[in-house]
C-alpha positions in Angstrom: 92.4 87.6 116.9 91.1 90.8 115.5 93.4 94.2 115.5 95.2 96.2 112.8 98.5 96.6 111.3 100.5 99.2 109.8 103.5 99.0 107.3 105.8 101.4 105.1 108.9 101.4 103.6 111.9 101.7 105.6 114.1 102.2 102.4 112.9 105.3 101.5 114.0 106.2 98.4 113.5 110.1 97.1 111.4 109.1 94.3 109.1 106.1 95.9 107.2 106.1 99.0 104.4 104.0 99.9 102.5 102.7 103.0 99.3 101.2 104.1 97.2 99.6 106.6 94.1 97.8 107.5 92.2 95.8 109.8 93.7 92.6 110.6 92.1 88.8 111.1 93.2 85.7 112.4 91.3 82.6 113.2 93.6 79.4 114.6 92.5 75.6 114.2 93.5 73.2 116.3 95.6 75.5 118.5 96.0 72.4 121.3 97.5 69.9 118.8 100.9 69.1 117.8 100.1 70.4 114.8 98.2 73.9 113.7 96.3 75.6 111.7 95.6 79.5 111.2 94.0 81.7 108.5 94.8 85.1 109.0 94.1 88.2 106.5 94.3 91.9 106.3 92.3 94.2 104.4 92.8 97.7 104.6 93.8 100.8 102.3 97.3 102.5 101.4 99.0 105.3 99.3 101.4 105.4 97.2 104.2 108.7 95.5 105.3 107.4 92.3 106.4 110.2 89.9 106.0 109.2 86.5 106.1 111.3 83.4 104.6 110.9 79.6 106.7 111.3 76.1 105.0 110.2 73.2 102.9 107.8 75.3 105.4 106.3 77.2 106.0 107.0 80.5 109.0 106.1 83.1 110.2 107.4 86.6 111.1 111.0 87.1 113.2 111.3 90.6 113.2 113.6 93.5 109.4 113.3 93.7 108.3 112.4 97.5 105.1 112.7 99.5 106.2 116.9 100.4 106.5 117.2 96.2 102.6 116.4 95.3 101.9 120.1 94.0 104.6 119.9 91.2 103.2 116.9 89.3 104.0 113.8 90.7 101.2 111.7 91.2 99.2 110.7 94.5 97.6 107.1 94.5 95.4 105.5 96.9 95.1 101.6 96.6 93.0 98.7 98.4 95.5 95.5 99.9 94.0 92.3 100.8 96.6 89.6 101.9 95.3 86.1 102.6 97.0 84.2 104.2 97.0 79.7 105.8 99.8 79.1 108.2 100.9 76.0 109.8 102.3 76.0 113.3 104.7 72.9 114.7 104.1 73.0 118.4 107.3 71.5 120.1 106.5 73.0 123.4 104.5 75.7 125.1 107.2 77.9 124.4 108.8 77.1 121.0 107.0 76.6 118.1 107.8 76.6 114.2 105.8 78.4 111.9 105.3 78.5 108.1 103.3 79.8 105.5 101.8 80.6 102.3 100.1 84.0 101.4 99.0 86.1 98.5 98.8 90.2 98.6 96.4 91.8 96.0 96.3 95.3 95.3 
């Protein structure tokens, strides 16, 4: 399977907003068999609004800062994703089956 995905918060909070998106792979073993096997990745690019401020070289979160409130200070940031991912699929018919897995998102 090749395509792409999309995702973003729902919770959108006033002071953190992120999303991203990327080309999306999946390749399925065994897809006949009782039991299954797919990898299945995405790689892709996002961008994230997180205000943060500095005092005496610390810094912390600064609110009412979204994507509309770039020009007053609050910081832009644009991030690569990768998620790999191995899932196993139960077949119990051609209809039902369960699925599981075990994935890792890098940024």
């Amino acid at each position: 399977m090749l395509g792409g995905g999309a995702y973003f918060q729902l919770d959108d909070y006033a002071s953190e907003q992120m999303a991203y998106g990327g080309f999306v792979a999946e390749y399925r073993l065994f897809h006949n068999h009782p039991v299954g096997v797919a990898l299945h990745g995405l790689a892709g690019f996002g961008a994230t609004n997180v205000p943060i401020y500095g005092h005496g070289g610390r810094y912390g979160y600064y609110g009412n800062c979204g994507y509309g409130y770039a020009y007053y200070g609050c910081p832009y940031d644009g991030f690569f994703i990768g998620e790999p991912e191995v899932r196993v699929a139960a077949r119990f018919s051609d209809s039902l089956r369960l699925v599981g897995g075990i994935g890792y998102r890098f940024t």
